[in-house]
Each structure stands twice: as C-alpha cells, then as structure tokens.
C-alpha atoms as one frame of an Amber mdcrd trajectory, in Angstrom:
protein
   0.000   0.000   0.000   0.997   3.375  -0.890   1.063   6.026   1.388  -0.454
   9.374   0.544   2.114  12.052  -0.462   0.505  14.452   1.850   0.445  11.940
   4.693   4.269  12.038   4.606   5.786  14.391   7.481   8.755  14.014   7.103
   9.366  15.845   3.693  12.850  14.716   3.381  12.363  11.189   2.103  10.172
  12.162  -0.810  13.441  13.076  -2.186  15.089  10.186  -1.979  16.012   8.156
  -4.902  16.409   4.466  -4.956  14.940   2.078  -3.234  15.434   2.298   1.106
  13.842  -0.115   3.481  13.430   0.760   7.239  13.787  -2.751   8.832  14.020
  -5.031  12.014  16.531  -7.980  12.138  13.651  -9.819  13.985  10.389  -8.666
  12.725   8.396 -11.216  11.051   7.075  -8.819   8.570  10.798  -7.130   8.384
  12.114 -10.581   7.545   9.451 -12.006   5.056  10.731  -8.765   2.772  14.301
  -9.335   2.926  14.024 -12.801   1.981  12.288 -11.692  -1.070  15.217  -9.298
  -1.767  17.426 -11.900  -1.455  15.727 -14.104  -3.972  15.258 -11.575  -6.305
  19.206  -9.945  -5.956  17.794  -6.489  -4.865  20.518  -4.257  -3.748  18.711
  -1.488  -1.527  19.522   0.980   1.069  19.362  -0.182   4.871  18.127   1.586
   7.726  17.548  -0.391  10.397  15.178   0.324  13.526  15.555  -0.660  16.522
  12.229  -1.617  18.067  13.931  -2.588  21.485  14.778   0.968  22.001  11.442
   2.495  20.533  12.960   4.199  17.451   9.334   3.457  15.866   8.107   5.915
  18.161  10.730   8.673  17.093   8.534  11.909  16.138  10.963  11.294  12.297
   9.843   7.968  12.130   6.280   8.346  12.649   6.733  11.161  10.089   7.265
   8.458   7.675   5.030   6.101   9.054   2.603   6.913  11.498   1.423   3.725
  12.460   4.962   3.719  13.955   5.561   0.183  12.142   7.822  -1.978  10.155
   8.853  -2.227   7.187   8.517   0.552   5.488   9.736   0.920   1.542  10.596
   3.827   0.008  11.098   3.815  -3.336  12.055   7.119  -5.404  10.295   8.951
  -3.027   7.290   7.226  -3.080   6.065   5.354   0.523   5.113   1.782   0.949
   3.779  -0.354   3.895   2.504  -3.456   4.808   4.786  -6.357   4.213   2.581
  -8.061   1.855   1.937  -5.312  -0.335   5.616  -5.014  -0.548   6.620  -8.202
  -2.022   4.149  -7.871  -4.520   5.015  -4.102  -5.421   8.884  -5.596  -5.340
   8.330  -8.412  -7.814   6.066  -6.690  -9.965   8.712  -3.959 -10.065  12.471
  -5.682  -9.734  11.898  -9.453 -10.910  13.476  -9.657 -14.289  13.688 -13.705
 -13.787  12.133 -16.121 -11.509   8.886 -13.890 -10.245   7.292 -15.550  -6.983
   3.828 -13.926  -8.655   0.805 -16.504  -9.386   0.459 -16.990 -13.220  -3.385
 -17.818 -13.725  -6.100 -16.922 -12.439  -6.904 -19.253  -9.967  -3.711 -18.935
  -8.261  -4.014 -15.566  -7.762  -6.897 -16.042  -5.899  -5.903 -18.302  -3.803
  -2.456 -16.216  -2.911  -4.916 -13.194  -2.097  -7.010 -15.732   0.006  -3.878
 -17.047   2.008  -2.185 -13.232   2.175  -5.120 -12.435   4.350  -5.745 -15.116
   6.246  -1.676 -14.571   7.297  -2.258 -11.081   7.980  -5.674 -11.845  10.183
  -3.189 -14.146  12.182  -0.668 -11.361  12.976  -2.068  -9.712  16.157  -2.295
 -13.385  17.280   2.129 -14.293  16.274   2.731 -11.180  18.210   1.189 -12.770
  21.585   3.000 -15.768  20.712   5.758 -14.282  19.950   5.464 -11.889  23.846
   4.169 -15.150  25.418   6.462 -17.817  24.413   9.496 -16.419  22.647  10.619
 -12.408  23.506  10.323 -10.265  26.498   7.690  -6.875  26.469  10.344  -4.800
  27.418   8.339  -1.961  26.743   4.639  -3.005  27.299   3.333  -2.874  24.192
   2.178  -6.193  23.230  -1.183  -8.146  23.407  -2.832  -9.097  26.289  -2.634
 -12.763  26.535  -5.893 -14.731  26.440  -6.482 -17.198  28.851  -8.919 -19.190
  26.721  -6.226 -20.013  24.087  -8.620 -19.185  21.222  -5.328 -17.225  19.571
  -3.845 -21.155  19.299  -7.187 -23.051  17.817  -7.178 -20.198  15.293  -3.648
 -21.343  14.115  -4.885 -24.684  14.325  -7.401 -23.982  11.797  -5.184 -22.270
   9.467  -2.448 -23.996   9.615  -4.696 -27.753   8.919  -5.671 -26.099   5.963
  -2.309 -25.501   4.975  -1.766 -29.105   5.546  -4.557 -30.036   3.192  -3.113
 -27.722   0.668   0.229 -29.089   1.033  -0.980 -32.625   0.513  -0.880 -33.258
  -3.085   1.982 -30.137  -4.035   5.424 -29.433  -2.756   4.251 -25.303  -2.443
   1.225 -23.941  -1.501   0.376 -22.641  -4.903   1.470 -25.569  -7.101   5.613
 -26.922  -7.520   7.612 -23.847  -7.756   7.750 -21.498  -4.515   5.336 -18.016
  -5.266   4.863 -15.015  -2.777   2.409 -17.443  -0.656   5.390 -19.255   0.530
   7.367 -16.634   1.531   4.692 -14.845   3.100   3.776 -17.701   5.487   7.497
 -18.436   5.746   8.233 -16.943   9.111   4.681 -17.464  11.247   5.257 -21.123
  10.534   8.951 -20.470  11.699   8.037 -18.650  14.520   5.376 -20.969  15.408
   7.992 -24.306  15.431  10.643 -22.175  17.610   7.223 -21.408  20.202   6.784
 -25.591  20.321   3.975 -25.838  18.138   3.339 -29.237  17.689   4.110 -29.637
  13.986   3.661 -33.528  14.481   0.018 -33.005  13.943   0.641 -31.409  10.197
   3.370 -33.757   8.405   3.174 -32.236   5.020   3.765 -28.990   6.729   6.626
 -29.803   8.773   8.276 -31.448   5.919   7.268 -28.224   3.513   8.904 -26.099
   6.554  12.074 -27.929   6.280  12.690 -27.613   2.671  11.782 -24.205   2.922
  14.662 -23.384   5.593  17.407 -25.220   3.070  16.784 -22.611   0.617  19.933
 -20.099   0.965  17.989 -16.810   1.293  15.362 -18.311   3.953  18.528 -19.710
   5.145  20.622 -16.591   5.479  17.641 -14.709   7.038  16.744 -16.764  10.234
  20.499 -16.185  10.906  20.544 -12.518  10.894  20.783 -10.097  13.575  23.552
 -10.075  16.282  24.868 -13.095  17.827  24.099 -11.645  21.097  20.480 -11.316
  20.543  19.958 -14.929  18.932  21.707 -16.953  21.579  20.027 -14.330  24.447
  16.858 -15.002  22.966  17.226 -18.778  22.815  17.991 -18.733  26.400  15.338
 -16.804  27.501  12.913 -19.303  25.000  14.459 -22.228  26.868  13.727 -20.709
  30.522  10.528 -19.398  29.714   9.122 -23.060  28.193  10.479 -24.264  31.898
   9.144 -21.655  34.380   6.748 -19.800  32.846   4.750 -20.489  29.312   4.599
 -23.993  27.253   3.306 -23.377  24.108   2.832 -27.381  23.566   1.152 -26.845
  27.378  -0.908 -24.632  26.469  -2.175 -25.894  22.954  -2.513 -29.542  25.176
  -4.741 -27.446  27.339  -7.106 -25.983  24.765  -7.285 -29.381  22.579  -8.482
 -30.900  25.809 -11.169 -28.118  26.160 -12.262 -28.594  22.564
C-alpha cells in the first residue's frame, strides 16, 4: 500500500532516490521482505530500527510512518507499507527472472485468500511471539488470552495448509510463489514457540525444505549473535518456568 504524499511528514524522504527499506533484524514482517530481496538480488539501502529501544516511536519515524511500524519501503520517493503489499510491489517492479507472482487466475486467488488469512493471524504471532518467545520490554504487546482461542485459530489455518500441502510441494502448485514466503516466518516462529508440527506432516516437511533454501537460510540467521543466543535462552527458561506453548495448545485441545 501506498502512502499518501501528503500523509508524509517528514518531507525529506520524498526526495530520496532508490529504493530504502526501514527494517528489524527480527520482525516477522521485516524478515518475510528481505528474503524476497534476497531471492530476487535487490541491492537497496538499509536503515535499520531498533524496536527494542522504541525508534518506531521517534517523532521522524512516525513522520514516515505513522502507524509507527515496520517495514517501510521507500522507493524514489514514493512510501510503501505493509509487508505483503511489498513483495508484490517488489516483484512486480524488480523481478526480471524467476517472479514468486501466481500466473493464472486461480492462483491468484488463492495467494490473495492465504495473504489475508496470514495477515488476520498477525495480532495473534505477536502474543505468541510476547508469550512464548521475547520479552515486552516496553509493554506494548497483546494481552494474553487465557482461553487459548489465539492457538485453535492457528490450528485452523495452519490444517488447511496441511490439506493444501498434501498433493503439491508449495502452496500454490511446484515452484515457490509469494504465498510461501509470506507464510514463511509465522510457521517459523510458530515451530521455535513448540507448536506441535507432528500433527501437520506435510507442513513440517514443507517447513524444512523451505529453511534449506539459501535466502530463507541466510535470514533466520541474521541479527547479532548476542540477541539470537540471548533469545534462545530466555525461549528455553521461559518453556520451563513460565509459558509452554505445547502446554498450552494440550490445554485448549483438551477443552475442545
């Protein structure tokens, strides 16, 4: 999605030419972009922001964007958001070879179909993600709801990706489109939380192949070293003392 011109505060950036992406090492919606890139060979200007200190919230930044969010594309001047809207803008736009668009009809429905439902989910990764996998330094993330209806809700979604994934080696057919790397990193997220991908087999397996690929690959190991192996600790002690994702979706199957 394209932002206004006269929504943009911060005048400066609708002179910039090239192609700039504010980013996250470890924002779902950060990463998802980036891997595109990577696919695609799409050399762009970096400028990272760093959501642990609340750059977001910087009166620049939410100049730019005022949802205070990431990513954000700029391209030429011109402002986009919403991480879905940007791989599609990218590879319509940069993909000379090997587009990750759908190529009938049909397919293109079904990517717009599974783009939502991925984007309905968000609000529910980020408690996962608060609950089960990072620290709210800052207080800003979801309440967490006792009656686990955030974890049936990936249930359902992700045993129709199963039934998708049954008869194809991609969710759109056998090569890998922008459905793929869209879901990418909620399924990723999801198996690092102790989802219990034994209950989807075609998935798990579809996860796995996905993760050999070199940009999906290079991706899950960015950021600092210091902030991967912190965060794995703190993954580790919190599935001990505190939240169980596999717990927890035990406890709501049981309810069901």
């Amino acid at each position: 999605m394209q932002i206004d011109d006269a929504m943009i505060k911060t005048r400066e950036v609708t002179q910039w030419r090239g192609l700039h992406l504010f980013h996250y090492d470890h924002s779902s919606c950060s990463q998802k972009v980036r891997i595109l890139m990577r696919e695609l060979g799409i050399n762009f200007y970096s400028h990272p922001v760093n959501l642990m200190r609340g750059a977001q919230r910087s009166d620049w930044y939410l100049g730019i964007n005022a949802r205070g969010q990431v990513p954000v594309l700029i391209h030429d001047g011109a402002v986009h958001v919403e991480s879905n809207d940007i791989i599609q803008y990218l590879d319509q736009t940069f993909a000379r070879e090997g587009s990750f668009l759908p190529t009938t009809d049909a397919e293109k429905k079904t990517l717009s179909s599974l783009m939502k439902l991925e984007e309905q989910l968000h609000q529910d990764l980020r408690v996962v993600t608060f609950t089960y996998l990072a620290p709210d330094l800052d207080n800003h993330a979801p309440a967490f709801d006792e009656s686990l209806a955030f974890l049936g809700r990936f249930h359902s979604a992700l045993t129709e990706l199963e039934r998708m994934l049954e008869s194809k080696h991609y969710l759109l057919g056998e090569r890998i489109t922008l459905a793929d790397i869209s879901w990418f990193i909620t399924l990723h997220r999801l198996d690092l939380a102790g989802y219990p991908f034994r209950l989807h087999q075609s998935l798990r397996h579809y996860l796995s192949r996905l993760r050999q690929r070199s940009a999906f690959k290079t991706e899950l190991a960015a950021g600092s070293l210091g902030v991967r192996v912190g965060a794995t600790i703190y993954r580790h002690f919190t599935r001990l003392f505190r939240h169980s994702l596999a717990r927890d979706f035990q406890r709501w199957h049981d309810n069901q």
